[in-house]
C-alpha positions as semicolon CSV with decimal commas, in nm:
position;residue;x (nm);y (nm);z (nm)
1;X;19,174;13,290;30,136
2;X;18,937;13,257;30,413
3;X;18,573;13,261;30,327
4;X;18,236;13,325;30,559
5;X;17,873;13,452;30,540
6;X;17,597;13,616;30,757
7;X;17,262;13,608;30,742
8;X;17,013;13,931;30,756
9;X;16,644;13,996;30,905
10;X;16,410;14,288;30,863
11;X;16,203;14,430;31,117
12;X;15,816;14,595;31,026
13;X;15,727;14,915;31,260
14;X;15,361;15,055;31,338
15;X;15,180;15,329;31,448
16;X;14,839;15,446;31,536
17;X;14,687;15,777;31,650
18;X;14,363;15,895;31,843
19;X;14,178;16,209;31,949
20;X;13,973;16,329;32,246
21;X;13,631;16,454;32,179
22;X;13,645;16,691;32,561
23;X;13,907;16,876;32,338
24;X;13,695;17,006;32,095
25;X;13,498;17,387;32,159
26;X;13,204;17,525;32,106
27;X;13,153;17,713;31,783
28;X;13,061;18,078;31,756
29;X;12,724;18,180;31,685
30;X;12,846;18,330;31,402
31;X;13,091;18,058;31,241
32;X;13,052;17,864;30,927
33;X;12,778;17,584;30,927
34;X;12,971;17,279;30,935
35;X;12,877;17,144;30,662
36;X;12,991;17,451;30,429
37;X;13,291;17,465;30,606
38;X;13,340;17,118;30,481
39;X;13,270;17,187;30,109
40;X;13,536;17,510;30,153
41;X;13,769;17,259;30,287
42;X;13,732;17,015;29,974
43;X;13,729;17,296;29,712
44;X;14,030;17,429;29,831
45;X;14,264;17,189;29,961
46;X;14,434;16,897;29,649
47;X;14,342;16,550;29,677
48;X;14,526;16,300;29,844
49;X;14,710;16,100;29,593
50;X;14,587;15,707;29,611
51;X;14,816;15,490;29,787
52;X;15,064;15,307;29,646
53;X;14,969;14,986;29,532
54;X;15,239;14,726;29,644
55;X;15,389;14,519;29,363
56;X;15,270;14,155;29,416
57;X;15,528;13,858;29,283
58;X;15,463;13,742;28,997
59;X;15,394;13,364;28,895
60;X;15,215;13,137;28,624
61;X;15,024;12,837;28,718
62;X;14,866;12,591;28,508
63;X;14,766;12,220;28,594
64;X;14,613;11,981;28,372
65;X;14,568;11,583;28,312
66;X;14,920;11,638;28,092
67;X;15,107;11,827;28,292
68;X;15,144;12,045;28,647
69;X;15,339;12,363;28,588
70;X;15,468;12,645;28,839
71;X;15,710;12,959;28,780
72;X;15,704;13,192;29,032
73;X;15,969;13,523;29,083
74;X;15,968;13,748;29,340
75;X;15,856;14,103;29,374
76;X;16,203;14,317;29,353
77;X;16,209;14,122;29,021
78;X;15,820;14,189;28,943
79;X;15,872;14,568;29,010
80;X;16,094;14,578;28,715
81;X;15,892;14,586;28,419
82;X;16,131;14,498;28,165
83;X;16,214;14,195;28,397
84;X;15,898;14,116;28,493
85;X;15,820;14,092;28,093
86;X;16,117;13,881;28,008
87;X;16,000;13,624;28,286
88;X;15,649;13,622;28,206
89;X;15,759;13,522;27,866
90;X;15,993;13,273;27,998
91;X;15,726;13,138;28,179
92;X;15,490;13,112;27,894
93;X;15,777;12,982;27,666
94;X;15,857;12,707;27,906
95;X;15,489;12,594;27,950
96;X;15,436;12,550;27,618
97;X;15,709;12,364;27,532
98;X;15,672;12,132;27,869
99;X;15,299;12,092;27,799
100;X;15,351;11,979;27,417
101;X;15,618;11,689;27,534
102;X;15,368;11,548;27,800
103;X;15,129;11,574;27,561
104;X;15,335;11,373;27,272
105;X;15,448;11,171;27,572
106;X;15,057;11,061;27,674
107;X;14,974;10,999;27,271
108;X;15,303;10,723;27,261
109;X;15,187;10,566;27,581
110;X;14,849;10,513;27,488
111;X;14,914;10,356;27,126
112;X;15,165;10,113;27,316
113;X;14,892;10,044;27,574
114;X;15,099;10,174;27,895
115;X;14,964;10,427;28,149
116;X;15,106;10,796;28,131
117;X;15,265;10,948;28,377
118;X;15,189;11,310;28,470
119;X;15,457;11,572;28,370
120;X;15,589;11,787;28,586
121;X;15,790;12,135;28,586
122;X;15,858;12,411;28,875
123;X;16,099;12,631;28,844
124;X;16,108;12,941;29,128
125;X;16,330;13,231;29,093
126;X;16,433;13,405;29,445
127;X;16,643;13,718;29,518
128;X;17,011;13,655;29,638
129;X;17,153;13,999;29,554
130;X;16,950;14,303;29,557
131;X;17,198;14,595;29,500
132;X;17,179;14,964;29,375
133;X;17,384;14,844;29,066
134;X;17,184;14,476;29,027
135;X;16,939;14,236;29,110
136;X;17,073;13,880;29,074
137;X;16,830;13,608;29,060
138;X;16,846;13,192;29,155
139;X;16,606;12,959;28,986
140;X;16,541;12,658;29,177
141;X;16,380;12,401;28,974
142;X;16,237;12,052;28,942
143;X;16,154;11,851;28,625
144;X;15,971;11,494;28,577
145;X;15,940;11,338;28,245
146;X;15,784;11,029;28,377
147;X;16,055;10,832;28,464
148;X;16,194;10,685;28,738
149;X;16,298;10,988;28,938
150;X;16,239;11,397;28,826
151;X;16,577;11,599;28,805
152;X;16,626;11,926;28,991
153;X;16,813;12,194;28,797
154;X;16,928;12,587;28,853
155;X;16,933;12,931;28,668
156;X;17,071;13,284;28,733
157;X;17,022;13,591;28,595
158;X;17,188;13,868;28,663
159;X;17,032;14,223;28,640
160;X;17,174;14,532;28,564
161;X;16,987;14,826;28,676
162;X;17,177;15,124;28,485
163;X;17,169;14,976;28,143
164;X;16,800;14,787;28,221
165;X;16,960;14,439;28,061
166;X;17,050;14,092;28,161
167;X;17,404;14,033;28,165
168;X;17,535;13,705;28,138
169;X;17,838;13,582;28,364
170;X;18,069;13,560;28,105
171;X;18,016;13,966;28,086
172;X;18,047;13,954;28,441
173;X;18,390;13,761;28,490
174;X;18,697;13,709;28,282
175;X;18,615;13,357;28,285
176;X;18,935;13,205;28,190
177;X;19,145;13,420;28,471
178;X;18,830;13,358;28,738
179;X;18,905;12,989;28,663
180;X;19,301;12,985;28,695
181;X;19,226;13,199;29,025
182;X;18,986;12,966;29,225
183;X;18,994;12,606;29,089
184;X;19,155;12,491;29,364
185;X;19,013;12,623;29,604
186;X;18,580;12,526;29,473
187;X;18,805;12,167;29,421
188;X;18,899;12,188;29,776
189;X;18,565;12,273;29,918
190;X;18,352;12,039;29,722
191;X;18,601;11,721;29,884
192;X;18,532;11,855;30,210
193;X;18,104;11,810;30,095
194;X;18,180;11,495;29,973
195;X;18,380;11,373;30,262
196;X;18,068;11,510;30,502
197;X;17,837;11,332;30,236
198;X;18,004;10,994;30,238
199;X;18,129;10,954;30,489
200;X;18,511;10,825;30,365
201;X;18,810;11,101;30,247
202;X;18,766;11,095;29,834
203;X;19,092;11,052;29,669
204;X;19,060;11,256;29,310
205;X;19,327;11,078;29,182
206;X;19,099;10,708;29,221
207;X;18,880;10,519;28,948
208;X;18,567;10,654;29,095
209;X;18,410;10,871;28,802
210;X;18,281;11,061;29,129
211;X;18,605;11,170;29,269
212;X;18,744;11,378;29,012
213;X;18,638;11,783;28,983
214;X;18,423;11,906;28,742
215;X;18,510;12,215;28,529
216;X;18,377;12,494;28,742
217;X;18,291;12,639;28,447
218;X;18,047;12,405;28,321
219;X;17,866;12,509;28,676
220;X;17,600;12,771;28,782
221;X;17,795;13,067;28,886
222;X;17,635;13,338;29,036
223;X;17,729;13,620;29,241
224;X;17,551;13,688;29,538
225;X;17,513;13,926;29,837
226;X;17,467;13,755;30,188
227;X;17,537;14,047;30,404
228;X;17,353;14,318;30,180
229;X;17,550;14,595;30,105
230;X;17,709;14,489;29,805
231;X;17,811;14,151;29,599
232;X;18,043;13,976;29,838
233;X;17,992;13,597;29,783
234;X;18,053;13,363;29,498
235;X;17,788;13,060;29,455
236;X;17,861;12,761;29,303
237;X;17,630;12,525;29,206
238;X;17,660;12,149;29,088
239;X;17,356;11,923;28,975
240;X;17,343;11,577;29,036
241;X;17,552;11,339;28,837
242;X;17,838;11,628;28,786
243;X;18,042;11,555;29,118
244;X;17,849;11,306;29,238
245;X;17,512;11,002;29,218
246;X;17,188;11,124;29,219
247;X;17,121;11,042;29,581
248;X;17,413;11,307;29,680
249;X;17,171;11,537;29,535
250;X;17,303;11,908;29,474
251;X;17,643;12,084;29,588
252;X;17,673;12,416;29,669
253;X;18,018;12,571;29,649
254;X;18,048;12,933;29,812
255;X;18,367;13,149;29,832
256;X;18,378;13,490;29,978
257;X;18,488;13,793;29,691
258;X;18,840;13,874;29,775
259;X;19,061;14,155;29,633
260;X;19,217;13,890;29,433
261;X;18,870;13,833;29,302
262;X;18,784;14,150;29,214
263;X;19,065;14,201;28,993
264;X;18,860;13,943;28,737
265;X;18,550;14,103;28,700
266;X;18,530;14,307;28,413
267;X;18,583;14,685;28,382
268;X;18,246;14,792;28,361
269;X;18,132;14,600;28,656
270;X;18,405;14,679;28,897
271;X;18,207;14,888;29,168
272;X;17,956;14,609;29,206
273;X;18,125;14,444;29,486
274;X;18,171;14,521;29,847
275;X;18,506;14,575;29,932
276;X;18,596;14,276;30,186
C-alpha cells in the first residue's frame, strides 16, 4: 500500500460599499417630512435579526502556588454543546484531581523539609477531522509531577454528529482484523523513524528493549482527515518509552485508508471515509 498526505489553507474575502450624495434629489413640496417618513419606515418594515455571535474556543485556566493548569479545545468542538459540556467537565475533573496531588505533594515535602516543585498539566485538544458525519479530536498534552523531567501524553475523541455521542475506536474498527491488516506495515514505518532518529538500521530481532514493536493496539489510534473531504488517514501515536528513550520523544505513525482498510471499520460507520 502506498500512503501520502496534503495539507489545506483557507482564504477570508471582503467587501465594502459607498454612496454619492450628487445622487440624491430634491424632495417635493409636498412629500413626507423626513423624519415621519422615518418612523413609517420603522413601523412597518421587521427588525434586523442581531448578528450572529461567533462561537469562541473554549478553555479553563487556573494557576496557583500548587499547580499551573491549561485545557483548551477548539471552536468546531465548542459549537457543539453536548461536546463542549463533556469537555468542560473534563476539564474541571482533571483540575481537581491534578490540583489535590500537588497539593498532597507540597504537604510531604514540607514535613520532610525539601522544597516543592510546582505541578504542572496542559492538555490542548485540536481538530484533525471535521466531517459531515464527525468531528475527531487530538489532545496534545504535557504533565510534571516534580520530577526530573514532565511526560507528554495524547487523547482522541471521536465525534459522531448523527447520534450526538462519543464513540470510542474500538466502535470504530474491528480491532482484532485492523491489527492482522496493518501490523506490518506501522512496524515498518516506525524502523524507518527510528533509523532517521538514530542514526544506525534497528534490527527487531536484537537485545535492545527499543528495537522490538509495540502492540499497535496499546497506541493512540485515531482517524483523521488531511485533505478534508472525508476520513482518509490513519494516525498512530507512540509516547515515549513505548518504542523508544525518552529523548526520542514521540512517534507518529500515519497510513493512508485503503479499500483494504475500509473493509474493517464497522457497519455503521462505513460511509465515513473518503474513498481513496
Amino acid at each position: 500500500m502506498h500512503r501520502h498526505f496534503l495539507p489545506l489553507a483557507l482564504i477570508p474575502l471582503f467587501a465594502a460599499g459607498c454612496s454619492d450624495r450628487s445622487e440624491q434629489q430634491e424632495a417635493p413640496q409636498n412629500a413626507t417630512p423626513p423624519q415621519q417618513m422615518g418612523n413609517a419606515i420603522s413601523a412597518s418594515a421587521p427588525a434586523s435579526p442581531p448578528p450572529a455571535i461567533p462561537t469562541k474556543a473554549g478553555r479553563v485556566m487556573r494557576n496557583d502556588a500548587a499547580l499551573d493548569f491549561a485545557y483548551k479545545w477548539p471552536t468546531q468542538a465548542a459549537s457543539i454543546s453536548a461536546l463542549d459540556a463533556w469537555l468542560r467537565s473534563h476539564a474541571e475533573t482533571q483540575y481537581r484531581e491534578a490540583h489535590t496531588a500537588a497539593m498532597r505533594d507540597s504537604a510531604a515535602m514540607k514535613a520532610d523539609g525539601f522544597p516543592f516543585r510546582k505541578h504542572a498539566l496542559e492538555q490542548t485538544w485540536s481538530t484533525v477531522a471535521d466531517t459531515p458525519q464527525t468531528l475527531v479530536l487530538e489532545a496534545q498534552g504535557y504533565a510534571y509531577t516534580g520530577g526530573a523531567h514532565g511526560m507528554p501524553f495524547h487523547s482522541s475523541i471521536i465525534w459522531d454528529k448523527a447520534q450526538e455521542k462519543r464513540i470510542g475506536i474500538g466502535q470504530f474498527f474491528d480491532l482484532p482484523r485492523f491489527s492482522r491488516l496493518v501490523t506490518m506495515e506501522y512496524c515498518d514505518i516506525l524502523n524507518r523513524h527510528r533509523r532517521e532518529k538514530r542514526g544506525i538500521v534497528v534490527r527487531p530481532d536484537s537485545n535492545d528493549p527499543f528495537s522490538g514493536c509495540p502492540d499497535i493496539l496499546k497506541q493512540q489510534i485515531i482517524p483523521v482527515s488531511l485533505r478534508g473531504k472525508g476520513l482518509d488517514t490513519v494516525r498512530i501515536i507512540i509516547g515515549p518509552y513505548e518504542a523508544g528513550p525518552y529523548a526520542e520523544g514521540t512517534y507518529t505513525i500515519e497510513m493512508q485508508a485503503d479499500g483494504e482498510m475500509m473493509r474493517v471499520v464497522r457497519p455503521p460507520y462505513n460511509g465515513w471515509f473518503a474513498a481513496p
